[in-house]
N, C-alpha and C positions, 0 to 999 in steps of 0.2 A: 389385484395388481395395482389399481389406481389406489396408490396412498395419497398424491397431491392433484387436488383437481384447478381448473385452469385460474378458479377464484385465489384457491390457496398460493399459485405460484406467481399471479398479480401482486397478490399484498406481501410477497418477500421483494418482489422486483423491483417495485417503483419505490419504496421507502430508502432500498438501500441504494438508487439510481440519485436519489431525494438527497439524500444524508452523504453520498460522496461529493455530489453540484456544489450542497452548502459549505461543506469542507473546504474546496478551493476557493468559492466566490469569499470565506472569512480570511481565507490565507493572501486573496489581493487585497480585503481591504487592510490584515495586518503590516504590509507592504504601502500602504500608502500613508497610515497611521504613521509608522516608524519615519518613513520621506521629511513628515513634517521636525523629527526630533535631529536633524544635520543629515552629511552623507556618512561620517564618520559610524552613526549608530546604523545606517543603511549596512554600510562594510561590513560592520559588527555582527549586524545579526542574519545577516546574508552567507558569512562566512560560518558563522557557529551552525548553522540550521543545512549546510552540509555536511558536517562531523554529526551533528543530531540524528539527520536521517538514517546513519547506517544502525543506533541501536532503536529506533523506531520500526526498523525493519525485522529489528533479531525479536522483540516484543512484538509483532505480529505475525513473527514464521511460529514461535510457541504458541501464542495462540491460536493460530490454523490446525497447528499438529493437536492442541487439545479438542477443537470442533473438530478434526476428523473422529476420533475415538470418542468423543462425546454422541455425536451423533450416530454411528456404531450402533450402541449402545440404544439410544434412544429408538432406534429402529428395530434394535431385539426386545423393546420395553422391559429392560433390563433397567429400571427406576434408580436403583439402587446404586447401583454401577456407574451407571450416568452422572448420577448424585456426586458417588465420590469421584469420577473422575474430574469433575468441575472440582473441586475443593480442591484435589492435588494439584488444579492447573494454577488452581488460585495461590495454594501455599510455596508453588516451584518459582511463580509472576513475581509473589513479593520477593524473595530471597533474591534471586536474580537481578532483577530491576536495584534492589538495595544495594548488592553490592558492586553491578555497576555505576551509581550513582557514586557510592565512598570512591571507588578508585579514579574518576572523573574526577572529584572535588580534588582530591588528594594529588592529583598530577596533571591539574588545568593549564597550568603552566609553561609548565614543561611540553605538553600536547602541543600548547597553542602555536609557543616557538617554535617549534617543529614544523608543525604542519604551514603555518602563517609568518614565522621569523619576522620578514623584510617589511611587513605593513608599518602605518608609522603609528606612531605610539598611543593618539586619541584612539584609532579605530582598535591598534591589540585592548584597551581599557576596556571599549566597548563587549570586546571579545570575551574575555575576562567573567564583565559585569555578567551579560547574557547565558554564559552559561552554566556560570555558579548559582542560575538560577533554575535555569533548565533542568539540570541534575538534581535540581531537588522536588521534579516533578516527574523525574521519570518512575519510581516506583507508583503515583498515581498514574501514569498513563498503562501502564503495564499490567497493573488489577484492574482498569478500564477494559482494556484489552481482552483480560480473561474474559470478564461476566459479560462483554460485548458477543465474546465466538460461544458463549455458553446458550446466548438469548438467539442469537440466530441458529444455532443447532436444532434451538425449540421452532424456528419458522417466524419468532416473533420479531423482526426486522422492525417492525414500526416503531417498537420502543427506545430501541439505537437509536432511531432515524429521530425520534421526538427528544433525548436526553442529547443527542446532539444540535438540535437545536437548540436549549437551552442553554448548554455550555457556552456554543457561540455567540448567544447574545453578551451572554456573564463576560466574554475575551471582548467586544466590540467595545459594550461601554467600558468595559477596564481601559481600555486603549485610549478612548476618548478622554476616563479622567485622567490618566496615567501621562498621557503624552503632551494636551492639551488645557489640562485643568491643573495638576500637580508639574509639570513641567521636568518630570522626572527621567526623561532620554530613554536610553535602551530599558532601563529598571521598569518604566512607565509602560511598554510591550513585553516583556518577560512577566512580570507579576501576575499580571489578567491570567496572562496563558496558563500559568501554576493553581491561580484560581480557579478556573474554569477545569482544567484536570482535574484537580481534587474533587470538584462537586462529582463531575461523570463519577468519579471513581465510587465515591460515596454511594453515589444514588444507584447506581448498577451492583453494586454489593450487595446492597439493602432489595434491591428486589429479586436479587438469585438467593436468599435464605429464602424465599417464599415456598412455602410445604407445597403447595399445587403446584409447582413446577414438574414436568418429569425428571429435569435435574435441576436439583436444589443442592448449595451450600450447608454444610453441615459442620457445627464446632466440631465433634469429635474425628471427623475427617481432613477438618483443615489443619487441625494439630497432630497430623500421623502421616509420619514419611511410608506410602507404600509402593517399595523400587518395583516390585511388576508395573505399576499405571505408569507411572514416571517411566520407564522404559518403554510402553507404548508410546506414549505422546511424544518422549522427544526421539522417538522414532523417524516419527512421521517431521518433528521440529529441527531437529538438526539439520537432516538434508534441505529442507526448506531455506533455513539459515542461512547456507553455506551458499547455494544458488543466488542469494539475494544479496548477502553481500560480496560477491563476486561481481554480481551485477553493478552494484553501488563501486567498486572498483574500478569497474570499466568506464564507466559513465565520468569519474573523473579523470582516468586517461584521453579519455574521448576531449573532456575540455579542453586538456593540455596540447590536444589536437586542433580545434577548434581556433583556440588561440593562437595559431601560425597563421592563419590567413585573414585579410585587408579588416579594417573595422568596419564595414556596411557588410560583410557575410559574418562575423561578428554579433552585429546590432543583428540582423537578418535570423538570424541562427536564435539569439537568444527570445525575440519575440513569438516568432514560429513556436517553438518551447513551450510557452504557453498558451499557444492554440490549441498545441498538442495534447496539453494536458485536461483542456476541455472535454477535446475529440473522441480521446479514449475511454472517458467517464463509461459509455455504454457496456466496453469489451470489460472495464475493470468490475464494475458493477455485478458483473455476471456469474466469475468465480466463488465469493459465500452461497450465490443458490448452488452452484453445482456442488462445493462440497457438504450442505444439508440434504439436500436430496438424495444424491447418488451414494451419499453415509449412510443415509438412511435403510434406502434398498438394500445395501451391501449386509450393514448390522440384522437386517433380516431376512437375511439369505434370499433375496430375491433376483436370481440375479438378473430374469426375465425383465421384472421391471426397472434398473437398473440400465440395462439395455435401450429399455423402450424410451427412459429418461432424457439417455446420451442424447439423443436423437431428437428429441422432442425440446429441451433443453439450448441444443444447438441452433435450429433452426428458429428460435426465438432470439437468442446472442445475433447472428446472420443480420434478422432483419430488424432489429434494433440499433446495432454496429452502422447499415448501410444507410438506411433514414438520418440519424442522430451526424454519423460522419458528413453525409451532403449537408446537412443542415448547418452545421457549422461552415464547412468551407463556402457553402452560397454567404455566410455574415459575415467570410475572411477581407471581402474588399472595404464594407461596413467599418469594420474594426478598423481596418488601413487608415479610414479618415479621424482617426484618436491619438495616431503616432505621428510626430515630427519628425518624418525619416524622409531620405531622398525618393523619389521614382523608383530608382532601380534596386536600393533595397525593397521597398515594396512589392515592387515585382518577382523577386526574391523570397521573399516570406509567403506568396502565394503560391508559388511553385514546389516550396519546401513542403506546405501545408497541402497539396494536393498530391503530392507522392504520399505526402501521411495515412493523407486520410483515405486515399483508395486500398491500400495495403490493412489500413488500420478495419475496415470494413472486412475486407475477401481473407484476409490469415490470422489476422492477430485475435478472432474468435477461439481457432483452433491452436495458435501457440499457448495463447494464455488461460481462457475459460477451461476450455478443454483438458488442459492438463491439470486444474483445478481438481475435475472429473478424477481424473485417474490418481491422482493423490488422497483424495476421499476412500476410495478403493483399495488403498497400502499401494500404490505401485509407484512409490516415491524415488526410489533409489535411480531408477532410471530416469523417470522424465530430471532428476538431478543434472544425471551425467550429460544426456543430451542439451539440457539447457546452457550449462555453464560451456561446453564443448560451443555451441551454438553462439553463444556468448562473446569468447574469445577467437575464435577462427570464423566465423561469421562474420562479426561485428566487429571486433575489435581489429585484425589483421586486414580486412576488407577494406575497414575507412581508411587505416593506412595507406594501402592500394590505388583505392579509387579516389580519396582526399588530398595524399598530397603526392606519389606515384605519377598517378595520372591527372594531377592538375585540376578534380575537379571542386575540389574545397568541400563547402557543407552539403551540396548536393551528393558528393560521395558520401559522406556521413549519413546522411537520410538513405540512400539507395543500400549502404548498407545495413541500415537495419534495418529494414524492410524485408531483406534478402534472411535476416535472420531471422526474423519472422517467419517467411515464407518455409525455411529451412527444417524449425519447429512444427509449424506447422500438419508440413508433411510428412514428420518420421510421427508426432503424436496422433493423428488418423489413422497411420497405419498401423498403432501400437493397440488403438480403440478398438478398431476392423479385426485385430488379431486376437482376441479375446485374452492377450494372457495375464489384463491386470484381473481378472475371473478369479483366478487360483491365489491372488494373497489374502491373509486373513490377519486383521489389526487385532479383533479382540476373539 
């Protein structure tokens, strides 16, 4: 039964614990790089890198749904299978990726006015500029993405976690010459970032052809459409999709929320933000092992061990989540003395970040890892529905309520998503408990 021993579930944990830290700690210094090119490139690429996120999400719901069924697959040592199902995730990434890139370029425009109209005319340039470049990096982020979910299917997390560090460095110094050395504005942070895609992409290509893989890349697979694999995977990807950019809809609702009450819950709101995005590193981390692991088990009818997984799994999220959570919130007053805000924002941003981070600890293992689990397993369609349901009448109707209803601004906004957290939480346990993601079958 023991397929992963405690060695083996170490060196998926910390690399991909490793490789999300560095992620964000390059994402603030991209943030601070850009600060020095005006505010106007700030606007720019602040605003573009919200419209970014939602198809960086659609590129990583595909590739989840091809690591579910890759690892499947790898779990029935079904080589083969595995093989080609990595190929078709790769040959579905570029088509996709490509051709939301053309229709991006082809009606940036028109998007930008749209979404941004009223900005004044340097920052829409910047706008513009930034993402006529960005789009020409999303088919590299998106075959990054495949042979990313391909190598952690295999358990080899370190590799990710090392080509991600290389990328990063390729984006810091790009930034450094880009912004500082060429003088080049928004162009001067877009470029690297393109750069830096492109090599991951490369370089993760180049080592899923490797024959010792159990899934390997293969020309004659990547050049052959077969709608059975493609039907699994976006099986599993679709729903994935749809949940996330729902979520990514809510989240800008929520701003529009946000932005009704005083500018120190405001400033309050948006620093906590980025606490939070530290905080949860632990709970987010957790999700690729569960869907490796418990894919695994499942691909090879284990479902014993599968079981013993959930369990064993969890209780490892639990006390990672509660350590990592305190630990941050003990350096939330720390950090206080870095920001030029009043007192009582400050006391604000601590209170925000300690509703997060206890919640982010006790549920948000089982809203988010956990359901990871059961998506690994086929039992997609549901934790869907719950999520996005969770989503909108949890989260979304809640903070209305308690945010501006009841007067209590961003603490209502925090309390309720917490609340939907707590809400996922408890219907995805009970769904665990109940054995019936048991009976679906991906492959």
């Amino acid at each position: 039964m023991m397929r992963f021993t405690n060695k083996d579930l170490k060196n998926m944990i910390v690399p991909l614990f490793l490789e999300q830290m560095l992620v964000m700690l390059v994402g603030m210094a991209d943030t601070l790089a850009v600060s020095y090119a005006g505010e106007a490139a700030v606007s720019g690429v602040s605003l573009v890198n919200q419209f970014n996120t939602i198809f960086i999400y659609l590129f990583t719901a595909l590739a989840s749904g091809g690591a579910v069924v890759i690892s499947q697959y790898i779990g029935g040592n079904e080589n083969d299978s595995a093989g080609k199902s990595a190929s078709q995730l790769l040959l579905f990434s570029g088509l996709f990726s490509i051709l939301v890139a053309v229709l991006v370029l082809i009606g940036k425009k028109g998007m930008l006015w749209l979404l941004f109209g009223r900005v004044e005319d340097s920052v829409m340039q910047a706008c513009l500029t930034y993402l006529k470049i960005s789009a020409y990096s999303y088919p590299a982020l998106a075959v990054y993405n495949a042979g990313a979910a391909v190598y952690r299917s295999l358990g080899k997390t370190s590799t990710t976690m090392y080509l991600s560090v290389a990328s990063n460095v390729i984006n810091v110094v790009g930034n450094i010459i880009g912004v500082f050395g060429l003088r080049a504005g928004v162009a001067g942070v877009a470029w690297p970032s393109l750069i830096a895609r492109t090599f991951s992409a490369v370089a993760i290509t180049a080592l899923c052809f490797q024959k010792k893989n159990q899934a390997a890349y293969r020309g004659k697979w990547i050049f052959m459409w077969d709608g059975d694999l493609m039907k699994r995977i976006l099986s599993i990807a679709v729903p994935n999709g749809i949940e996330n950019g729902i979520f990514q809809l809510v989240k800008v609702a929520l701003g529009s929320i946000v932005a009704l009450f005083g500018t120190y819950q405001i400033a309050a709101n948006g620093v906590a933000q980025s606490i939070w995005s530290m905080a949860a590193l632990a709970g987010v981390s957790m999700g690729p092992v569960f869907i490796t692991v418990i894919g695994q088990c499942m691909g090879n009818k284990d479902i014993v061990a599968a079981e013993y997984y959930f369990k064993k799994l969890m209780k490892i999220t639990l006390m990672i989540s509660a350590a990592w959570n305190l630990f941050i919130f003990l350096l939330t007053p720390v950090f206080m003395r870095f920001y030029f805000l009043s007192p009582q924002t400050k006391d604000l941003v601590i209170w925000l970040v300690l509703i997060h981070n206890v919640f982010n600890a006790a549920a948000f293992p089982f809203s988010g890892a956990l359901s990871n689990g059961l998506r690994a397993a086929g039992d997609v369609k549901f934790t869907m529905y719950v999520s996005v349901a969770s989503t909108i009448f949890g989260r979304l109707f809640l903070s209305y309520i308690l945010g501006i209803c009841l007067h209590m601004g961003v603490i209502g906004i925090a309390v309720a998503m917490v609340c939907d957290w707590c809400i996922r939480a408890v219907i995805f346990l009970w769904r665990q408990k109940s054995g019936k993601w048991k009976s679906f079958q991906v492959i």
